[in-house]
MMTF fields as JSON, N, C-alpha, C and O atoms, coordinates in Angstrom:
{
  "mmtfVersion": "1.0.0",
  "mmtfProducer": "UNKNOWN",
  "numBonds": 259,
  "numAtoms": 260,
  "numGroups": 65,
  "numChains": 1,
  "numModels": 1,
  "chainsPerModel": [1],
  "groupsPerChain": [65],
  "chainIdList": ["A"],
  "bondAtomList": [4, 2, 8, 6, 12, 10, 16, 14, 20, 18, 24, 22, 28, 26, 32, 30, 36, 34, 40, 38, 44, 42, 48, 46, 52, 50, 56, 54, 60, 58, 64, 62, 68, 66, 72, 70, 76, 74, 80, 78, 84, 82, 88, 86, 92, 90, 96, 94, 100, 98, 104, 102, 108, 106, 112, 110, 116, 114, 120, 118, 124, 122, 128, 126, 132, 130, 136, 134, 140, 138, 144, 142, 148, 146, 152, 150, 156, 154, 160, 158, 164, 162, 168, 166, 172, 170, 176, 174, 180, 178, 184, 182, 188, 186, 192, 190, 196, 194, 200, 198, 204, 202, 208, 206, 212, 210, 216, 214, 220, 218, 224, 222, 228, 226, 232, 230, 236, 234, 240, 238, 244, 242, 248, 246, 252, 250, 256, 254],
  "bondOrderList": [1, 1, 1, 1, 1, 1, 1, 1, 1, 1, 1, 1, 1, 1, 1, 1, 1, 1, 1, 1, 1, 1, 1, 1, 1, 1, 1, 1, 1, 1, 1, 1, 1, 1, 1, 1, 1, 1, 1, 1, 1, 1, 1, 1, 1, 1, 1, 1, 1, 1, 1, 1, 1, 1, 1, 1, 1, 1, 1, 1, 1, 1, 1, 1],
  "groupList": [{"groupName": "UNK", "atomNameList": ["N", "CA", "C", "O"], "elementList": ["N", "C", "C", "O"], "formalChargeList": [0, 0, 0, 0], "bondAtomList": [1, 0, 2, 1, 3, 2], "bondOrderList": [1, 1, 2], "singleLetterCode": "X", "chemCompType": "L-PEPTIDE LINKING"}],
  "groupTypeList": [0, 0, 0, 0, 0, 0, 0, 0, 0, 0, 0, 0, 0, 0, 0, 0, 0, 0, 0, 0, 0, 0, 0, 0, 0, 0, 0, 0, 0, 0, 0, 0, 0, 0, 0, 0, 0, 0, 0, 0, 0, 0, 0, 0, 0, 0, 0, 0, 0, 0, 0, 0, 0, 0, 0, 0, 0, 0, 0, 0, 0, 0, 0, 0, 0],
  "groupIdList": [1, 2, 3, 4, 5, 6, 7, 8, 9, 10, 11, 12, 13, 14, 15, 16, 17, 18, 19, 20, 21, 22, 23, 24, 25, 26, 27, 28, 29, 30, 31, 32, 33, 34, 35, 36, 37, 38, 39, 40, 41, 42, 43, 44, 45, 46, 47, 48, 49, 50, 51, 52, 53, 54, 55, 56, 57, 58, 59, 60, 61, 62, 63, 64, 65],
  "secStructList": [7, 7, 7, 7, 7, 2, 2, 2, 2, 2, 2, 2, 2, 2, 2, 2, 2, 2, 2, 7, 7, 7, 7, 7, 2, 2, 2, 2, 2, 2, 2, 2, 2, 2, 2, 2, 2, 2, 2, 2, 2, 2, 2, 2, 2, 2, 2, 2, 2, 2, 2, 2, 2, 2, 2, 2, 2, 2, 2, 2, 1, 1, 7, 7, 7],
  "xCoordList": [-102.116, -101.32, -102.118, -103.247, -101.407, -101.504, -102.125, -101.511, -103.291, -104.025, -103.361, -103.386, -102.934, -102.2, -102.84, -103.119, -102.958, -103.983, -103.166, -102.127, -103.723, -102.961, -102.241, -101.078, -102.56, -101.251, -99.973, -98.823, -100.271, -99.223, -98.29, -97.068, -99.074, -98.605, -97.463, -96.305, -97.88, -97.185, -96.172, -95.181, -96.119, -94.88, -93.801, -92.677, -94.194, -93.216, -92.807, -91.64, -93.208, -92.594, -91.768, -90.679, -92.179, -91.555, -89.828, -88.868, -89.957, -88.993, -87.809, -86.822, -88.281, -87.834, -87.559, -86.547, -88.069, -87.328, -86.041, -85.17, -85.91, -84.959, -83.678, -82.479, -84.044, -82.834, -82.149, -80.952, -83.17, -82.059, -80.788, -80.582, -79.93, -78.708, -79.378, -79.674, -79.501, -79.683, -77.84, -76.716, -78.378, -76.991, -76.358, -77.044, -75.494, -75.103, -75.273, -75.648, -75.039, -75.45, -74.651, -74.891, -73.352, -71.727, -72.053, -71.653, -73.099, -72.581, -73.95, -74.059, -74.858, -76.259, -75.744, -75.906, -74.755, -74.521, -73.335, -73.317, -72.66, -71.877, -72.093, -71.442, -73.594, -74.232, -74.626, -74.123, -75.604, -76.482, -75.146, -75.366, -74.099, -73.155, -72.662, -72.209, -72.731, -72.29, -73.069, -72.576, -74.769, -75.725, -75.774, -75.994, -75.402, -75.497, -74.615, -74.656, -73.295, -71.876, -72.441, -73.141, -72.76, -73.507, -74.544, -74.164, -75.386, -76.338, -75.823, -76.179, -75.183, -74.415, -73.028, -72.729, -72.665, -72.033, -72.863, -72.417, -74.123, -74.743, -75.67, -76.437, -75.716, -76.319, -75.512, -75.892, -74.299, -73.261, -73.015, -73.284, -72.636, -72.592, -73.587, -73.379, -74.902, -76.079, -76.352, -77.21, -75.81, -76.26, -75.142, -75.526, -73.697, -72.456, -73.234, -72.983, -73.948, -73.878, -74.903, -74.579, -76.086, -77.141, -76.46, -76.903, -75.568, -74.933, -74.35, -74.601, -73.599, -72.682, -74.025, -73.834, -75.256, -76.322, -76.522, -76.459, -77.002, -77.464, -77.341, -78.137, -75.947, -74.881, -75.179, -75.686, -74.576, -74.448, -75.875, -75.944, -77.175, -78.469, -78.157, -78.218, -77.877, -78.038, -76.889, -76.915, -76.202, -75.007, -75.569, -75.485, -76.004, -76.829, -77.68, -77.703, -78.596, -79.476, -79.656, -80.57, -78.373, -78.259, -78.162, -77.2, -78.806, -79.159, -77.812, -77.853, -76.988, -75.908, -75.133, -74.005, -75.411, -75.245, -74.168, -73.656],
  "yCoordList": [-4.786, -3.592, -2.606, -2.209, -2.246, -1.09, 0.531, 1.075, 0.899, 1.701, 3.187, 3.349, 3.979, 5.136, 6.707, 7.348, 7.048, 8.44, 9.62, 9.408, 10.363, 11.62, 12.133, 12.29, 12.619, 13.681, 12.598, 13.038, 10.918, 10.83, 10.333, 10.216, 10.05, 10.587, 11.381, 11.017, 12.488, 13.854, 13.874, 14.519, 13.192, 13.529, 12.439, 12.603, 11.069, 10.26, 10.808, 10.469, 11.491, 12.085, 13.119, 13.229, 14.111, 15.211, 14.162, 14.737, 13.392, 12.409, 12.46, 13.192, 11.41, 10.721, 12.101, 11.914, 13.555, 14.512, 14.993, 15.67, 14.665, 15.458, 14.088, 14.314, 13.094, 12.049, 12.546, 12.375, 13.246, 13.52, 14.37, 15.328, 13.504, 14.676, 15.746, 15.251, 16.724, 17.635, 18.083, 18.146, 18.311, 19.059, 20.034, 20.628, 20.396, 21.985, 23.041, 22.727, 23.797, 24.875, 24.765, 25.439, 24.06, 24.222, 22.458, 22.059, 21.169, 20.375, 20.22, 19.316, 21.088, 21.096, 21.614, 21.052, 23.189, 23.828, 22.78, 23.0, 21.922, 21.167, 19.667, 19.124, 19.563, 18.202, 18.978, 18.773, 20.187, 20.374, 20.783, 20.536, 21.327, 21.36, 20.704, 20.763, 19.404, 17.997, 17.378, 17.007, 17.382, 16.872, 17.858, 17.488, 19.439, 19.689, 19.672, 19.944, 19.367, 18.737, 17.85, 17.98, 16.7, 15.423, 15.743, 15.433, 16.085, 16.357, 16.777, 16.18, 17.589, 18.205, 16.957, 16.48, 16.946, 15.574, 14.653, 14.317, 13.94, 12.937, 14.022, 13.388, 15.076, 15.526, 15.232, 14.554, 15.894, 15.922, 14.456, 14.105, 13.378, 11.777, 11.483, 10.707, 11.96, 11.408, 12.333, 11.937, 13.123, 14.195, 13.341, 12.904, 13.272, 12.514, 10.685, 10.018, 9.891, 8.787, 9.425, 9.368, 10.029, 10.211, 10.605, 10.248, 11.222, 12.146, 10.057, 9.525, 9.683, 8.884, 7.715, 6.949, 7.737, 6.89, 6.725, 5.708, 8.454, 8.735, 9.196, 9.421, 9.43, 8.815, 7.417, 7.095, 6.604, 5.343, 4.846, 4.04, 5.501, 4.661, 5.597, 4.883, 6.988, 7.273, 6.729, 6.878, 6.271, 5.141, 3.8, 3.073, 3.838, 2.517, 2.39, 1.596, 3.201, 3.315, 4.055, 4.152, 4.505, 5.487, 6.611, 7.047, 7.544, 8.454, 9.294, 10.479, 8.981, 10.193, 10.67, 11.098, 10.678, 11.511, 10.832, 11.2],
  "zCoordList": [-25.699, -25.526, -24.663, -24.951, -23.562, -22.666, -23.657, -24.576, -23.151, -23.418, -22.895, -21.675, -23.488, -22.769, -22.849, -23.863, -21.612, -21.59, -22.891, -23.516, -22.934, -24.052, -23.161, -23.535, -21.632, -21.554, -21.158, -21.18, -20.732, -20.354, -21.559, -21.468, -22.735, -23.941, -23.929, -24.13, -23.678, -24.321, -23.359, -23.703, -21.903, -21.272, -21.486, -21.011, -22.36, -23.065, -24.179, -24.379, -24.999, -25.855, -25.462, -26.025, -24.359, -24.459, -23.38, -22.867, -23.397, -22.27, -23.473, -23.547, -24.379, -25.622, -26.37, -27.045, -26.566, -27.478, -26.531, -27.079, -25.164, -24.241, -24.713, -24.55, -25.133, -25.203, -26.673, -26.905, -27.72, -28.668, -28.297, -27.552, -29.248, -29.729, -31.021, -32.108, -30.842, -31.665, -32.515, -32.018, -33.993, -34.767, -34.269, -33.436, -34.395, -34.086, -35.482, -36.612, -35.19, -36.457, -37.124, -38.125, -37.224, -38.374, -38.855, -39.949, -37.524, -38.347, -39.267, -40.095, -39.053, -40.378, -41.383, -42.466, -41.279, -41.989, -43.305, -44.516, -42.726, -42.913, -44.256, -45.149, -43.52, -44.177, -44.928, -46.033, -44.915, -46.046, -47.719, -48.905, -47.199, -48.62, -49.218, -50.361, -47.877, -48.42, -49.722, -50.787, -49.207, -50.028, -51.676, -52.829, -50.983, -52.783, -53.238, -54.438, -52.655, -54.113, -54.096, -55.101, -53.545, -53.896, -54.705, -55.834, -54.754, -55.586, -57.167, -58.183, -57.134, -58.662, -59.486, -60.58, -58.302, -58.745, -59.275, -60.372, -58.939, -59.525, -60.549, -61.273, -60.681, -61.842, -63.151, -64.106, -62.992, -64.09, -64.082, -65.231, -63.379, -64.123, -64.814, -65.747, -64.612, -64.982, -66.565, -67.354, -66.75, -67.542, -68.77, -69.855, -68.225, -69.471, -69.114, -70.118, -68.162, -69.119, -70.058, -71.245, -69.783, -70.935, -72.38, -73.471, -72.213, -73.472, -74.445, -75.526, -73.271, -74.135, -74.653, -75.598, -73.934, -74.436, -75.404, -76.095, -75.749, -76.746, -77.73, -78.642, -77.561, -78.972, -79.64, -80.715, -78.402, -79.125, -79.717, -80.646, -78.983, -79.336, -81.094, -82.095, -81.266, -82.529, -83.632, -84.854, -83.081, -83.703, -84.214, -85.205, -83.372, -83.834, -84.545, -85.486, -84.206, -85.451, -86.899, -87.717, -86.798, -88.406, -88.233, -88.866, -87.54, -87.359, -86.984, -87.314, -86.538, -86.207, -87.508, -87.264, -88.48, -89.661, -90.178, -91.235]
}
């Protein structure tokens, strides 16, 4: 493999950051509300299976009175 100086380094990168598509500000603004209903959504499933768990583990074992 080809040995590559630092600056010509830095002008393949700065090449390769000009090829991104960057977000726009509505579609970051967009994803990030996506991820926290997603996020709260898998809180609350995760929160009722634990509930219905741990019922049944205290069902099972006597313990639910």
């Amino acid at each position: 493999m080809a040995k590559t100086s630092p600056f010509e380094f830095i002008q393949q990168v700065r090449r390769e950051t000009a090829k991104v598509t960057w977000p726009t500000r509505n579609e970051t603004a967009v994803t990030t509300l996506m991820v926290f209903i997603m996020v709260a959504l898998a809180s609350v499933f995760f929160a009722v299976v634990d509930m219905v768990l741990q019922f049944g583990v205290k069902y099972l074992l006597g313990a639910g009175g």
